[in-house]
C-alpha positions in Angstrom: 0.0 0.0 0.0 1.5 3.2 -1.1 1.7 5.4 1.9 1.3 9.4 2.0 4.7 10.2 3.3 6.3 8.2 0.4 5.0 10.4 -2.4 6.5 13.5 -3.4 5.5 16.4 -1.8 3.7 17.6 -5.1 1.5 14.4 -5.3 0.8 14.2 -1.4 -0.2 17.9 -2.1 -2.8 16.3 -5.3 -4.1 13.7 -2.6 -4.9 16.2 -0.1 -6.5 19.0 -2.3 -8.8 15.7 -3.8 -9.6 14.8 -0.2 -10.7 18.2 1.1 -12.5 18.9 -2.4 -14.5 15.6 -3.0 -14.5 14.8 1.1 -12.9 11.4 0.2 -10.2 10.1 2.9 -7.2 10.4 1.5 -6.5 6.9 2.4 -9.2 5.7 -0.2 -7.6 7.6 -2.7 -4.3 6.2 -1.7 -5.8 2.6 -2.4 -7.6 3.5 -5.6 -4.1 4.5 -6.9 -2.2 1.9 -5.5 -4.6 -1.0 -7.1 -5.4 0.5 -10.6 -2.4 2.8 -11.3 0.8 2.4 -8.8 2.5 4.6 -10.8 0.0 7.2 -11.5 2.3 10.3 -11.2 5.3 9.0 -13.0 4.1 8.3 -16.4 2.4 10.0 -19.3 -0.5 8.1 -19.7 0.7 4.6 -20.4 3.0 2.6 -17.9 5.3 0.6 -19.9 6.4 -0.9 -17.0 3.2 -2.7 -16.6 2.3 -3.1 -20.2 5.7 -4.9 -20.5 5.2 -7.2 -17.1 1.2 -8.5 -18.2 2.1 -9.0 -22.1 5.0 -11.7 -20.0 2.0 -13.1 -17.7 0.1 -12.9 -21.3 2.0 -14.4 -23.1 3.5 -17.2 -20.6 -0.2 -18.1 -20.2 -1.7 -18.1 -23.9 -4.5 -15.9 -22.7 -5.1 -12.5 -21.5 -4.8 -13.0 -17.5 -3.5 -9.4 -16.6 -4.3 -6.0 -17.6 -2.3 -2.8 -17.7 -4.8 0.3 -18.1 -3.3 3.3 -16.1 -6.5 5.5 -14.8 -5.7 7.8 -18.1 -6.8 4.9 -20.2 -9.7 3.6 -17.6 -11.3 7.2 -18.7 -11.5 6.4 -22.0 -14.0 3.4 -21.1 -15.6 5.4 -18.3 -16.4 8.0 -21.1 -17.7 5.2 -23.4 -20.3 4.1 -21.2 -21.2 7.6 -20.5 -21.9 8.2 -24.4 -23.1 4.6 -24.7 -24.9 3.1 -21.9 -24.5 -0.3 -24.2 -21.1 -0.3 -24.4 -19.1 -3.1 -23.1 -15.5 -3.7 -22.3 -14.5 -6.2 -24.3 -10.7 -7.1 -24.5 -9.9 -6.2 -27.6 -6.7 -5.0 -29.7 -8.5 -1.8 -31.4 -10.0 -0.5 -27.8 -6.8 -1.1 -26.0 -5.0 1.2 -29.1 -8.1 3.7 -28.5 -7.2 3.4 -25.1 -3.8 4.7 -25.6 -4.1 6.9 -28.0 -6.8 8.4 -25.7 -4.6 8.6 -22.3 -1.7 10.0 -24.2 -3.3 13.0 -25.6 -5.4 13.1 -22.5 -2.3 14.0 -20.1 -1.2 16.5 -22.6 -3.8 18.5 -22.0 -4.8 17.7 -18.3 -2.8 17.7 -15.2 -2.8 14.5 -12.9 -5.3 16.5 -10.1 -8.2 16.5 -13.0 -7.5 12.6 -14.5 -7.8 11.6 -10.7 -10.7 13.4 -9.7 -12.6 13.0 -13.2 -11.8 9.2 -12.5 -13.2 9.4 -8.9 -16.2 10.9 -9.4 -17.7 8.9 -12.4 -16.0 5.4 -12.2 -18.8 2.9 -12.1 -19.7 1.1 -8.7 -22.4 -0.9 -10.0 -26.1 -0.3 -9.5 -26.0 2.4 -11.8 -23.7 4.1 -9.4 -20.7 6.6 -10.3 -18.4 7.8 -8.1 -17.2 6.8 -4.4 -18.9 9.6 -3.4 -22.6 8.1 -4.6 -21.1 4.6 -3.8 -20.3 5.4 0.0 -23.7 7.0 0.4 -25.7 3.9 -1.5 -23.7 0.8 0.2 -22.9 2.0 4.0 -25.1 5.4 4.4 -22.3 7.7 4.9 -20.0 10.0 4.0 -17.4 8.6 2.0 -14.8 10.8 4.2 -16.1 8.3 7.2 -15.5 5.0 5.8 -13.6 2.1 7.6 -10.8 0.0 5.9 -13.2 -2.5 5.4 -15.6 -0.3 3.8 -13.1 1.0 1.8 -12.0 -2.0 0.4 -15.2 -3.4 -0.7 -15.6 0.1 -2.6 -12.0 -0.8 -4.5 -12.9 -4.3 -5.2 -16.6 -2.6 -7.1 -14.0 -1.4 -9.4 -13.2 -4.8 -11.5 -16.4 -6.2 -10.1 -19.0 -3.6 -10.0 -22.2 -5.9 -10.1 -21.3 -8.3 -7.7 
């Protein structure tokens, strides 16, 4: 689990500004980073890092076992569904190259603050819920800002599995 101390004191300053402005703990935050996008605020868009390690797992396994979206390319699909409520996420060459093309010039323009929070507030938590702010308030009853550890990490785990 990436910690708050351990980040630069530019990106502990992004994590705090979120926290205050969307009343999320920062510790959610932290975990949302730390399980989609542990590199967040060291890459352009696309962590080759990652891409590199789950084409190996990929490959070794003849079949797509791991992913490598970085938050930047998760918008892409979380704009998708917006436009088109049928849209579906399948695994495929073209939408992972749409992906990519889509995160790269999306960091050009936008600083890391905005990807975050524009991923925070609409990813989709299932019941035709967006946002941990709307998920916190629909699952436990509460503000988002008063969640447990346990709380918080069913929230993270509605990110892969949002209609379980």
């Amino acid at each position: 689990m990436v910690k708050l101390s351990a980040l630069k004191l530019f990106d502990r300053n992004i994590i705090r500004n979120l926290s205050k402005e969307l009343y999320l703990d920062h510790k959610l935050i932290l975990q949302v980073i730390y399980k989609e996008d542990k590199r967040f605020f060291y890459h352009n868009g696309i962590d080759f890092i990652r891409v590199f390690g789950a084409l190996s797992v990929n490959v070794r396994k003849l079949k797509i076992k791991q992913g490598a979206s970085t938050i930047s390319q998760q918008l892409y699909d979380i704009k998708q569904q917006n436009l088109n409520l049928e849209y579906r996420r399948k695994r495929t060459i073209k939408r992972k190259i749409l992906q990519t093309l889509f995160a790269l010039n999306y960091e050009k323009k936008f600083n890391k603050e905005l990807i975050l929070k524009e991923y925070l507030e609409n990813i989709y938590m299932g019941y035709n819920i967006f946002g941990f702010r709307q998920a916190s308030q629909f699952y436990f009853k509460k503000s988002s800002k008063f969640l447990n550890q346990e709380e918080i990490s069913f929230l993270i785990k509605k990110i892969q599995y949002p209609n379980l």
